[in-house]
KOLDO-580104 format. One line per 10 residues: number of its first residue (from 1); their letters; for each residue y, z, x of N, C-alpha, C. Coordinates in steps of 0.1 Angstrom, whole numbers. Last residue first. Layout:
NUM	a	Y:Z:X:Y:Z:X:Y:Z:X  ... $
***
This chain:
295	xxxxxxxxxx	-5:429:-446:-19:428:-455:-8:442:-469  -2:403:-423:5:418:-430:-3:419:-446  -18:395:-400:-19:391:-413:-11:401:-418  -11:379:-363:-8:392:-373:-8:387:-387  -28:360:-341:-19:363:-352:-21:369:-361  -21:375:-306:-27:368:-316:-21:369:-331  -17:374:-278:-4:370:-288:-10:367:-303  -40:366:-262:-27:368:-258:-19:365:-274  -70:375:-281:-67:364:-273:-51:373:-270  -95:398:-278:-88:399:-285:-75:386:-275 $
285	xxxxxxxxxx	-128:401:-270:-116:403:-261:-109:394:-277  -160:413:-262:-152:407:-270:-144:414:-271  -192:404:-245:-179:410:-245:-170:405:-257  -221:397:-229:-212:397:-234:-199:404:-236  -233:405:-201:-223:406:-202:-213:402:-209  -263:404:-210:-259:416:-208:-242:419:-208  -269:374:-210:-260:383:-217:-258:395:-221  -246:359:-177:-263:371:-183:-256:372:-201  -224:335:-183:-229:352:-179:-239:353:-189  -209:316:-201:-221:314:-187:-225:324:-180 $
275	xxxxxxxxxx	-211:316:-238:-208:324:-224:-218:316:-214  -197:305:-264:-206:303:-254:-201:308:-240  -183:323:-289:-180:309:-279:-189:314:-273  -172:323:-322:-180:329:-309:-181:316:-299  -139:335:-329:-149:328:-328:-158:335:-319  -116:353:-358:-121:349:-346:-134:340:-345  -114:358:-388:-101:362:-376:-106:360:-363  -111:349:-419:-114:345:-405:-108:349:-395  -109:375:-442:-101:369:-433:-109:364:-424  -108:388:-478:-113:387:-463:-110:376:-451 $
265	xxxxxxxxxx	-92:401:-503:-94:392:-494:-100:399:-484  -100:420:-534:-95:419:-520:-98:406:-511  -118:417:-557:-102:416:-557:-96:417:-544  -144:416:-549:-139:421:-545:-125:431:-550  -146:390:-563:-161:399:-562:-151:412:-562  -132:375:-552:-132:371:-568:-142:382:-570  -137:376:-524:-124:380:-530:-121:384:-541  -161:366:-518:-158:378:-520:-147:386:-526  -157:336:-524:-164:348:-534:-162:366:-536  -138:331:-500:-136:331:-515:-142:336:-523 $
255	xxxxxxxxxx	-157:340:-475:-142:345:-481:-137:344:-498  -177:320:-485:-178:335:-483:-164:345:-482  -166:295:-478:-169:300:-490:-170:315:-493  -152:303:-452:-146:299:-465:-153:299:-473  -183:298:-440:-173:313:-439:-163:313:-449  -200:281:-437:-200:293:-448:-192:302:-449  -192:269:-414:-190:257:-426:-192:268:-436  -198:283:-392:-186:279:-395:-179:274:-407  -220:310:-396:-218:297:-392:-202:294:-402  -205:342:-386:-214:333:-394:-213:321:-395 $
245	xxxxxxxxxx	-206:376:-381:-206:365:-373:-217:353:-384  -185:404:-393:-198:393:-396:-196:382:-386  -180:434:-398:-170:420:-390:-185:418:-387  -166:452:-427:-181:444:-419:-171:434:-413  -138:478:-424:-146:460:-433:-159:459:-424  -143:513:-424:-135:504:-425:-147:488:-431  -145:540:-425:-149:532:-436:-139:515:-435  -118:545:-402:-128:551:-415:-134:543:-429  -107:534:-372:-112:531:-390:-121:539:-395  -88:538:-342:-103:542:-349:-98:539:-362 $
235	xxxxxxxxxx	-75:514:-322:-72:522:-331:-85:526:-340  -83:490:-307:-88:506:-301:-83:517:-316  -69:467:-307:-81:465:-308:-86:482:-311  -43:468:-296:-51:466:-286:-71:465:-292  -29:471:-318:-28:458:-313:-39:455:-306  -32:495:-319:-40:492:-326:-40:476:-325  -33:518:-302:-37:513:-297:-39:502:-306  -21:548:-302:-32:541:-315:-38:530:-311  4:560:-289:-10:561:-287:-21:558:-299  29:553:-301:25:549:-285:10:557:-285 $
225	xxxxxxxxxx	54:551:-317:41:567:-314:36:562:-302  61:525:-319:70:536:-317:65:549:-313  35:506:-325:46:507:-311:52:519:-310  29:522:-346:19:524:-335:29:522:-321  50:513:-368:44:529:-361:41:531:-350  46:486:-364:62:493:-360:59:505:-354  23:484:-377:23:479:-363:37:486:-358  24:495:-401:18:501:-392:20:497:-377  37:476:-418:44:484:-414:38:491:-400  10:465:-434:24:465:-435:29:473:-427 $
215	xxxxxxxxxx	-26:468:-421:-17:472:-433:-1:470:-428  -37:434:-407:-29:447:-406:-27:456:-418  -57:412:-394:-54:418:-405:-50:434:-407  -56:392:-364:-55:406:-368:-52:409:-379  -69:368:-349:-63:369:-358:-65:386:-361  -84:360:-329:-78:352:-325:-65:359:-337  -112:370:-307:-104:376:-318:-91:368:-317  -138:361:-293:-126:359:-296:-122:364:-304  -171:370:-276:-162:371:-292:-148:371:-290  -195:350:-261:-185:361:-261:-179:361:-276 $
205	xxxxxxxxxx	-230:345:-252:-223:346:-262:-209:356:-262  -261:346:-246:-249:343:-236:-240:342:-246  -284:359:-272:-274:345:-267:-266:352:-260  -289:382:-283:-298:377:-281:-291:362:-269  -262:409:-286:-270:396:-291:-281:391:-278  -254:432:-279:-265:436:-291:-269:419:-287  -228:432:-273:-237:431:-264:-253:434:-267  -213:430:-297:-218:413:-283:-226:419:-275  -212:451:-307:-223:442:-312:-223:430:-303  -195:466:-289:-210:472:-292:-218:457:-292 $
195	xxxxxxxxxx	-177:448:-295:-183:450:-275:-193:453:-280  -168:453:-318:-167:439:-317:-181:438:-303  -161:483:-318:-174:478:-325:-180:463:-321  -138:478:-302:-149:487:-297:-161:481:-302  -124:459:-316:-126:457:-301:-140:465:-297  -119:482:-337:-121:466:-342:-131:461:-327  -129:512:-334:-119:501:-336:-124:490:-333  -150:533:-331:-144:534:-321:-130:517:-322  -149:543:-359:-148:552:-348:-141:548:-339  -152:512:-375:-152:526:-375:-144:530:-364 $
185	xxxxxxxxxx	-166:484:-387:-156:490:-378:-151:499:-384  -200:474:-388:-192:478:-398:-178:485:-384  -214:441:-378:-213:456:-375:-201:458:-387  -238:413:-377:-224:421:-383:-223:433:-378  -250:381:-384:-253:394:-372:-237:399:-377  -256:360:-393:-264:362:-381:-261:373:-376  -251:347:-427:-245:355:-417:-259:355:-404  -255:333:-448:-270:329:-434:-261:338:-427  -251:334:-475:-245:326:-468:-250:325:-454  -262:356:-489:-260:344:-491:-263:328:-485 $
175	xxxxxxxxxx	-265:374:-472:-276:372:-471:-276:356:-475  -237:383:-472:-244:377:-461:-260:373:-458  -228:384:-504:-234:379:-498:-234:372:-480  -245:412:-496:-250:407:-505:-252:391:-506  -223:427:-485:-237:429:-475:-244:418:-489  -203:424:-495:-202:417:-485:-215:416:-481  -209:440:-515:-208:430:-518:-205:421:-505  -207:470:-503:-217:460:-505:-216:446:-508  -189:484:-490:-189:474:-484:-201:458:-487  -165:498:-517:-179:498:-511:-180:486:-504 $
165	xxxxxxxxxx	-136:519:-510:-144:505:-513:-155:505:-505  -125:537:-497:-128:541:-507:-138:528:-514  -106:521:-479:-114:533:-474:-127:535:-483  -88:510:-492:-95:503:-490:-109:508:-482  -72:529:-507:-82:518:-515:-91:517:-510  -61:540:-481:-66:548:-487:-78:538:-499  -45:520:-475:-58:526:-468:-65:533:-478  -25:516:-497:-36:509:-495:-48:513:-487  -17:544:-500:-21:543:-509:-33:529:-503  -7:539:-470:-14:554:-474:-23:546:-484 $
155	xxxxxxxxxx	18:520:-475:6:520:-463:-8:526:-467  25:538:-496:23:527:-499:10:522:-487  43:554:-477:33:555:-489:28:548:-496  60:539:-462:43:549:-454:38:552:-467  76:531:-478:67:518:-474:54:530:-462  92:554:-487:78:545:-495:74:535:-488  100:561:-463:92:573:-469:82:561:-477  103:535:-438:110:544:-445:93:554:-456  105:528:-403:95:528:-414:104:539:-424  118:532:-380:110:522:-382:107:519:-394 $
145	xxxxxxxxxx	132:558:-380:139:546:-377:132:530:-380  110:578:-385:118:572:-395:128:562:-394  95:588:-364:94:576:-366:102:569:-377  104:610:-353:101:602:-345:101:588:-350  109:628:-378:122:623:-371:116:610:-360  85:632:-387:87:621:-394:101:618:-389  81:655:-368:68:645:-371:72:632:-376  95:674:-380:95:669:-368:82:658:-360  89:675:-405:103:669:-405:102:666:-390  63:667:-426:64:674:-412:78:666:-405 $
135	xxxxxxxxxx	58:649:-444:57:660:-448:61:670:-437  52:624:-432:61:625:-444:66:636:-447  28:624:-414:44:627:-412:54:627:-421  8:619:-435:10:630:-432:25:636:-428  12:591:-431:18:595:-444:17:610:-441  9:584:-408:23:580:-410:23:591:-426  -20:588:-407:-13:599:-401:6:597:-405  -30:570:-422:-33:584:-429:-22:592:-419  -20:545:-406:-14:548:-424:-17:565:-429  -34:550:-387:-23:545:-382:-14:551:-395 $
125	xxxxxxxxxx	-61:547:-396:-60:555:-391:-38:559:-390  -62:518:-408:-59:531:-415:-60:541:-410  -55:495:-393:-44:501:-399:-48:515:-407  -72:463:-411:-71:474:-401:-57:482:-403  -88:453:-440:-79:455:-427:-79:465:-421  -120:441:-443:-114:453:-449:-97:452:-436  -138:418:-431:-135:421:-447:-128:435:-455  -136:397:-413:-132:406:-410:-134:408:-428  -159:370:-395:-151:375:-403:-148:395:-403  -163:345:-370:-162:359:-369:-153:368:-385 $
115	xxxxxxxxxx	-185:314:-369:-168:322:-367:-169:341:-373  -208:298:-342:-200:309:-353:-185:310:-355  -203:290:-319:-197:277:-330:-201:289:-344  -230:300:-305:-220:293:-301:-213:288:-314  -246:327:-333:-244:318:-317:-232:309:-315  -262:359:-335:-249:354:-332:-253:342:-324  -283:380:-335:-284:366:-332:-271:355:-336  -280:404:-341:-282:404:-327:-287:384:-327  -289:426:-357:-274:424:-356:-280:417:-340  -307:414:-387:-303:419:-374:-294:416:-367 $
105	xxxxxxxxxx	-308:419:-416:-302:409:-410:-300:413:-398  -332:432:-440:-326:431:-427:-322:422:-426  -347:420:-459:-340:427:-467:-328:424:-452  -374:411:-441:-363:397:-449:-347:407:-455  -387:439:-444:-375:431:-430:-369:418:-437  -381:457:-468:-388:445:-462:-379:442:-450  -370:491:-470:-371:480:-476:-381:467:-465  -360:516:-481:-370:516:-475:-371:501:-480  -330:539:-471:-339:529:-480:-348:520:-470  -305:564:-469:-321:563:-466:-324:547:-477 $
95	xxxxxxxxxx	-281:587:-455:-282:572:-466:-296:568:-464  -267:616:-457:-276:609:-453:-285:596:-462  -231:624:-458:-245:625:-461:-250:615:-452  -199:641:-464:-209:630:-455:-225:630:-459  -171:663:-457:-179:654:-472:-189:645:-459  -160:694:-455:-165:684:-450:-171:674:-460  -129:716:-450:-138:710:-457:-145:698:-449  -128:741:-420:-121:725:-429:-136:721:-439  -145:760:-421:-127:766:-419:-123:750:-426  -174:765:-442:-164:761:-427:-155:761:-430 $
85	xxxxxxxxxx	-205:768:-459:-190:772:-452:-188:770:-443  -229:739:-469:-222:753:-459:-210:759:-461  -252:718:-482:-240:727:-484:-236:742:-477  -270:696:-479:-272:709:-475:-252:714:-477  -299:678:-503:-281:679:-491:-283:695:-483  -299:656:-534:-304:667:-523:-290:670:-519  -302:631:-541:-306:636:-547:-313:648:-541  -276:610:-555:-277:620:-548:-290:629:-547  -287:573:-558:-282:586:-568:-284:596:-555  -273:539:-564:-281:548:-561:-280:564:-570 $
75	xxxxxxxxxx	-258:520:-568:-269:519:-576:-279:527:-571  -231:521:-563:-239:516:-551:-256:517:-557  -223:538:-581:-215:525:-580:-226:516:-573  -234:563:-569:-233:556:-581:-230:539:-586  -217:567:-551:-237:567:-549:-237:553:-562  -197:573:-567:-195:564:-552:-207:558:-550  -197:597:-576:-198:584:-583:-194:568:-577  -202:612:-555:-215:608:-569:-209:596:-572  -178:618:-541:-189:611:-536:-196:606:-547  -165:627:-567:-161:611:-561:-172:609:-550 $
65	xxxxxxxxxx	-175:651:-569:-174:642:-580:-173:628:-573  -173:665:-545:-189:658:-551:-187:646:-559  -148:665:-546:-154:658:-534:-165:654:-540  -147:682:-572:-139:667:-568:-147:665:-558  -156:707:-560:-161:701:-570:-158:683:-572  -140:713:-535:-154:713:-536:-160:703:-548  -114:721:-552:-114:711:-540:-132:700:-536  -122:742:-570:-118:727:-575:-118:717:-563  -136:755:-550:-141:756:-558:-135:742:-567  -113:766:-533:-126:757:-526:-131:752:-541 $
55	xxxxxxxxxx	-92:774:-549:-89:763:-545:-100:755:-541  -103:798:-561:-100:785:-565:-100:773:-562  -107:811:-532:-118:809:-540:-116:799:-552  -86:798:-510:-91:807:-518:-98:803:-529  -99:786:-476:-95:784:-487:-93:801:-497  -114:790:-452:-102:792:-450:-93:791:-463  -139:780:-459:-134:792:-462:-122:802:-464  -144:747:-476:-136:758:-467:-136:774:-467  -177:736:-480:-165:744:-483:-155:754:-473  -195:703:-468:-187:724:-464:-176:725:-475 $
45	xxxxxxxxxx	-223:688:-472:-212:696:-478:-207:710:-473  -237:661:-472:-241:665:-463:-224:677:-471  -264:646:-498:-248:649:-495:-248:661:-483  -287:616:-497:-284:634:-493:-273:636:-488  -296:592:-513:-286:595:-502:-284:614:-509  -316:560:-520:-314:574:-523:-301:582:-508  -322:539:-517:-331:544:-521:-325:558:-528  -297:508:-516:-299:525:-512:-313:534:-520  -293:474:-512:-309:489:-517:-306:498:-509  -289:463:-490:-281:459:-504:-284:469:-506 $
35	xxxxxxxxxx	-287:453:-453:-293:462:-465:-284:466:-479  -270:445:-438:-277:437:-446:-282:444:-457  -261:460:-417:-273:454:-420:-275:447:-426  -237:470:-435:-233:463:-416:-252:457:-415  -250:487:-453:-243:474:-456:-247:465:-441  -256:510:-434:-267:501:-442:-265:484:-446  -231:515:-431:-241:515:-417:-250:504:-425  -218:523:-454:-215:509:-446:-222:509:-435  -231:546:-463:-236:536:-471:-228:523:-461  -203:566:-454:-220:564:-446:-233:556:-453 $
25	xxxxxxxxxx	-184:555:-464:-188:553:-454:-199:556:-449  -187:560:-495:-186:544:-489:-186:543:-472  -188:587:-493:-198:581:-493:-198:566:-489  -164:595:-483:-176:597:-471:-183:593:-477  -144:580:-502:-144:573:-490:-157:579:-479  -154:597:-524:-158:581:-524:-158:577:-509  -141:623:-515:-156:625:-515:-160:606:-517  -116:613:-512:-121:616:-497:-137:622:-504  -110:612:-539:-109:602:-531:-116:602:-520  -111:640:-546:-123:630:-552:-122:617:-546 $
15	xxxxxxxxxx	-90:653:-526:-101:652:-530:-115:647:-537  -67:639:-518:-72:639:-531:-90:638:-524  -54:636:-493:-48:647:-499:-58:649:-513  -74:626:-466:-60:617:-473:-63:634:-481  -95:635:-448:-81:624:-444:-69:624:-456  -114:659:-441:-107:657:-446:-97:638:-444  -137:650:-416:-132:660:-421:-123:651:-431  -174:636:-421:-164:640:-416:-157:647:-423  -207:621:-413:-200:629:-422:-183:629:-413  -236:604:-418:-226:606:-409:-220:613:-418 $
5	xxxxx	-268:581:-414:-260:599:-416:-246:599:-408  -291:567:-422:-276:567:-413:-274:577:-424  -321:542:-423:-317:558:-426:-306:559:-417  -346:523:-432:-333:522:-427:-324:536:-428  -382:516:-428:-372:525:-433:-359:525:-425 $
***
């Protein structure tokens, strides 16, 4: 049995969007596996109270809606949860399937002469807060030298897509194509998740990052705010791409299916190279000057 739970608060302004995006994110734990087959997923649910009775009430009902039909998509169904009161809305659940280990791709056998794919860009942490500033005149004096009103909404709109996109079809085909080992990037950013899973492998093995797939604009933001970090790898994702480790000769094709699958591209953006340290001391390091995709 494969089981992930996670939940969170609000991000973007539409409600049925931010109930798709907590379900496509706590279904990408499973994906980042390998795992295709959701058995089933328990919505995890607050209503504000801080609301008025309308507002929780259509705010509430949208979240479900766009989680459901998120499950949905994913050829599952809701079929439970626990629903509370709290000051911020919450959307998240608990993703469960019970399958064969062949179903599994374990994250932990990466080796020398992989290359490293990326299937969602980076930048949306970066894009939900630029577009907040839109609305907050001392918020949006800081940065409007950089970035004008529609290209942060626009940023927005694409995170926001791309948030909201299920990560299956990648988990589908990495079964295809012999992937060796993946994580989904979240929480802790490209670099963070990259360290988690090098140090998950089985092989003396480091991870290069040679190439960054950005939303437009965001990189100007982050320079000019100074705390996202997102050059540096560190900027947190919601629901963000699977970064797969897969033999060399599969990765273009796996790029091009998914796209035609997808409508979105996916990107080669690094290698694995052979380490002469334990491999307790993998690691993965993002090269000097690497190159920017504007997405």
């Amino acid at each position: 049995m494969v089981s992930t739970t996670d939940f969170f608060y609000p991000l973007v302004y539409d409600p049925y969007m931010q109930g798709r995006i907590g379900a496509a994110n706590v279904l990408s734990d499973l994906y980042a596996m390998g795992v295709v087959h959701c058995d089933n997923v328990l919505m995890i649910l607050a209503g504000s109270r801080d609301m008025s009775k309308l507002q929780r009430d259509v705010t509430t009902r949208l979240m479900i809606e766009g989680f459901s039909d998120a499950v949905k998509e994913a050829d599952s169904e809701v079929t439970g949860g626990q629903t509370v009161l709290n000051p911020w809305p919450i959307i998240g659940g608990a993703a469960t399937s019970v399958c064969s280990q062949e179903d599994i791709i374990m994250p932990r056998n990466a080796v020398p002469g992989d290359v490293i794919i990326l299937t969602k860009p980076l930048g949306t942490q970066v894009a939900v807060n630029a577009n907040q500033w839109r609305f907050q005149e001392k918020s949006w004096a800081d940065v409007q030298d950089v970035i004008t009103q529609e290209e942060a909404a626009r940023a927005y709109l694409v995170a926001m897509e791309s948030m909201a996109r299920l990560n299956r079809n990648a988990a589908r085909l990495m079964h295809k194509y012999g992937a060796h080992a993946a994580t989904d990037v979240t929480g802790f950013g490209i670099v963070g998740h990259g360290r988690n899973l090098a140090g998950n492998q089985t092989a003396a093995v480091n991870f290069e990052i040679h190439s960054l797939p950005i939303i437009r604009n965001m990189i100007e933001v982050d320079k000019k705010v100074q705390y996202f970090s997102l050059l540096q790898g560190f900027s947190a994702e919601t629901s963000g791409g699977l970064f797969i480790c897969i033999p060399a000769d599969k990765a273009e094709p796996f790029c091009k299916e998914l796209e035609e699958l997808d409508h979105n591209p996916a990107w080669i953006i690094g290698r694995v190279l052979q380490s002469n340290e334990d491999p307790t001391k993998n690691t993965c390091n993002i090269v000097d000057n690497p190159k920017i995709i504007l997405v």
